[in-house]
C-alpha positions in Angstrom: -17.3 21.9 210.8 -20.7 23.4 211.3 -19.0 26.6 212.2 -16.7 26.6 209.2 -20.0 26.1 206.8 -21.7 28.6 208.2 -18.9 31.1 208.1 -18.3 30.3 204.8 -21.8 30.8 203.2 -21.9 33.8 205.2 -18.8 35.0 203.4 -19.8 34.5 199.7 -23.3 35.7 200.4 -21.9 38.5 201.5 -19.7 39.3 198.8 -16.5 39.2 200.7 -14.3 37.7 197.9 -10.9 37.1 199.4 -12.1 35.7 202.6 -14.6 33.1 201.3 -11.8 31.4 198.5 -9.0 31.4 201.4 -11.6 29.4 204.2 -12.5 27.4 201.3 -9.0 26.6 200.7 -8.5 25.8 204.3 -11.5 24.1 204.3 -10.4 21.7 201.5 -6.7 21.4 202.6 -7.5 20.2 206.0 -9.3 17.1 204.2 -12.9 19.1 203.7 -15.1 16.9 201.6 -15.2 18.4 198.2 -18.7 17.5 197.3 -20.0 19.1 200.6 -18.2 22.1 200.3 -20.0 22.4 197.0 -22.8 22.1 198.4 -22.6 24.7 200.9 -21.6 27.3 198.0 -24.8 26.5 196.8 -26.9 27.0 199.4 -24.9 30.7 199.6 -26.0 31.2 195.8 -29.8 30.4 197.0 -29.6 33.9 199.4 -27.7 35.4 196.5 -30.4 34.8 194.5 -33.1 35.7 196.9 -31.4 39.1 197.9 -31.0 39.7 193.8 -34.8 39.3 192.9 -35.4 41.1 196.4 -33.8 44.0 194.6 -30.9 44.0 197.2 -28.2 42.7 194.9 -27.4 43.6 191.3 -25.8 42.3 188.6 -22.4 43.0 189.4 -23.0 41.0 192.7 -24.1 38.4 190.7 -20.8 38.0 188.4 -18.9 38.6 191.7 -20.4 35.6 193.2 -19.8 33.8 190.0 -16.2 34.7 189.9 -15.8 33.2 194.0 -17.8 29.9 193.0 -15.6 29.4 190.1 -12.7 29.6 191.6 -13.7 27.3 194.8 -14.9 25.3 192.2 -11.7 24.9 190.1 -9.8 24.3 193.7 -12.8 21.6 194.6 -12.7 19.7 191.2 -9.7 17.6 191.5 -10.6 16.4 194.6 -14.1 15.0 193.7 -13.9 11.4 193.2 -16.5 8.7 192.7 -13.7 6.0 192.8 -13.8 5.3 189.6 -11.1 7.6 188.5 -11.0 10.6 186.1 -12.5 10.2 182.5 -12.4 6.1 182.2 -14.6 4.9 180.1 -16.2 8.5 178.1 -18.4 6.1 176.1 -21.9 7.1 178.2 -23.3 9.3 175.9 -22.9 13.0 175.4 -24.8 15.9 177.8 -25.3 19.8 176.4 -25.6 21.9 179.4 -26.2 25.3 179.9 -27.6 27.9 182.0 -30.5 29.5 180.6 -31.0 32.9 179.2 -31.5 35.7 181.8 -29.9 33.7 184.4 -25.7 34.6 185.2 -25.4 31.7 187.8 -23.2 28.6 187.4 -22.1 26.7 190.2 -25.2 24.7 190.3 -24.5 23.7 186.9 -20.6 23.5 187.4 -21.2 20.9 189.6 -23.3 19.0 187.9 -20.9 19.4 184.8 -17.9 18.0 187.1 -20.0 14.9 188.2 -20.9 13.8 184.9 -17.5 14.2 183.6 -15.9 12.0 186.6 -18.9 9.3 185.7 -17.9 8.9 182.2 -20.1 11.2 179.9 -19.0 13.6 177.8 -20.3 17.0 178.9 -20.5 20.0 176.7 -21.2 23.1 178.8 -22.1 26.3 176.7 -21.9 28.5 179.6 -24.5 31.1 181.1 -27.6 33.3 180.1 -27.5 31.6 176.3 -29.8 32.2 174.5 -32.2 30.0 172.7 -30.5 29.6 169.6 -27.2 29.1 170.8 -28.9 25.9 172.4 -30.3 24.8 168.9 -26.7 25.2 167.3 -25.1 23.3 169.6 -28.0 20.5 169.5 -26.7 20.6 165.9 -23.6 20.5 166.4 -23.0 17.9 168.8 -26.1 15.7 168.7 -26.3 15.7 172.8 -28.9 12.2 174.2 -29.0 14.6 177.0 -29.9 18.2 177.1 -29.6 20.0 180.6 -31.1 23.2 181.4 -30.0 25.3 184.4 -31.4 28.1 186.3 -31.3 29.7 189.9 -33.6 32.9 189.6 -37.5 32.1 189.1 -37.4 34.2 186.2 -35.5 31.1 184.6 -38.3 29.2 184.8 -39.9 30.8 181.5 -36.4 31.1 179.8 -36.5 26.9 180.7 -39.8 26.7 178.4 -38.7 28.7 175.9 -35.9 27.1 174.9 -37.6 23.6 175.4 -40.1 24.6 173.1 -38.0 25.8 170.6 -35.9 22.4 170.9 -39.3 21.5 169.8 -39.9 23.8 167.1 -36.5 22.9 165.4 -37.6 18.8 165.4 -34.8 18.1 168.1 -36.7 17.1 170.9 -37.3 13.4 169.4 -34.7 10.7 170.6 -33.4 13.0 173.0 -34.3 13.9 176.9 -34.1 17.6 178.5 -33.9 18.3 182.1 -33.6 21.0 184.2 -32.0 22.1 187.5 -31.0 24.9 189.8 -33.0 26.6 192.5 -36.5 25.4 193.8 -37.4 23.2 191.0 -40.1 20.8 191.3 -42.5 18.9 189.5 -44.9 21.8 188.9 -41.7 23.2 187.5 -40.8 20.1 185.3 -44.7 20.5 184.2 -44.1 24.6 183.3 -41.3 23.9 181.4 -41.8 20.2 179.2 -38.7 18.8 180.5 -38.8 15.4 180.8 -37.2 15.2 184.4 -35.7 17.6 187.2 -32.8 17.1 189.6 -32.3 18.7 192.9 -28.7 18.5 193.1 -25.6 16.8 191.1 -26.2 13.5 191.9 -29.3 13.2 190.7 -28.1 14.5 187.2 -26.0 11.3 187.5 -28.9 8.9 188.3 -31.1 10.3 185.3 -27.9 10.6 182.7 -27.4 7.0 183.8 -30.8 5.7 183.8 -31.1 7.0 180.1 -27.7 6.2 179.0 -27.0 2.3 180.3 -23.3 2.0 180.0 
């Protein structure tokens, strides 16, 4: 299994498209866990991200990477389960999330978006690099309890405290908690940006949404 993982961060890291979605496949149809194999995609989308800001990668390698994790993703997604069964009980609470602007990654935050959904909260994802006012709209528009920033390049740490303090500015922060994940967040991080809590990975999204949001 080790051998598969490293094999198949190797692949996506190295932009080899076809290869990385058919071990994945294999991967998932010889009884792979999901959730793991998630994981290791994410850990491919840290070097991705590294290489980008080293200057190595560009955009389009970004959007190519995008376009493998999406479709792992959309294989790995059914076979999540927490055992409580798809969509029971959507009363929760409901959980904006987007990736920030200046930042095209999403696999961090399409996991996180797939965990929620299979723990009962109703998750309204507004896609990648959106921009500030597309967050306050949708605030609007949906009156989230939760608001969930995501970002994977550093430079997504200001794009994280702009938006927060527009949320601000617009008298939506009140009544409602923000936090952020994605890359090497901390609490210096959660300090930058005014959020009220970071996660390091999917489950703890679950753990905060739930702690805020008693069923």
């Amino acid at each position: 299994m080790t051998d598969q993982k490293s094999k198949l961060i190797q692949l996506i890291s190295n932009m080899e498209e076809e290869p990385a979605v058919a071990l994945a496949r294999q991967m998932l149809d010889s009884g792979y866990n999901a959730l793991t194999l998630l994981a290791h995609c994410r850990e491919a989308m840290e070097i991705v991200g590294k290489r980008y800001e080293k200057g190595e990668y560009f955009l389009p390698e970004l959007m190519l990477a995008g376009e493998m994790l999406t479709a792992i993703g959309v294989m790995a997604k059914p076979l999540i389960n927490t055992g409580e069964g798809p969509g029971q009980g959507k009363t929760a609470g409901t959980v904006l999330m987007g990736t920030v602007h200046g930042d095209l990654h999403d696999i961090g935050k399409n996991i996180v978006t797939f965990m929620l959904d299979i723990n009962g909260f109703n998750v309204v994802d507004i896609g990648i690099d959106v921009p500030v006012d597309t967050f306050i709209d949708n605030i609007k528009e949906h009156n989230p309890q939760v608001i969930a920033l995501s970002g994977f390049l550093t430079l997504a740490f200001d794009s994280m405290k702009e938006t927060v303090e527009a949320i601000e500015a617009a008298g939506l922060r009140q009544g409602r908690k923000i936090m952020i994940g994605g890359g090497q967040v901390d609490e210096s991080i959660r300090q930058h940006t005014g959020a009220d809590a970071f996660g390091l990975n999917a489950m703890d999204a679950v753990k905060l949404c739930k702690g805020w949001l008693p069923a």
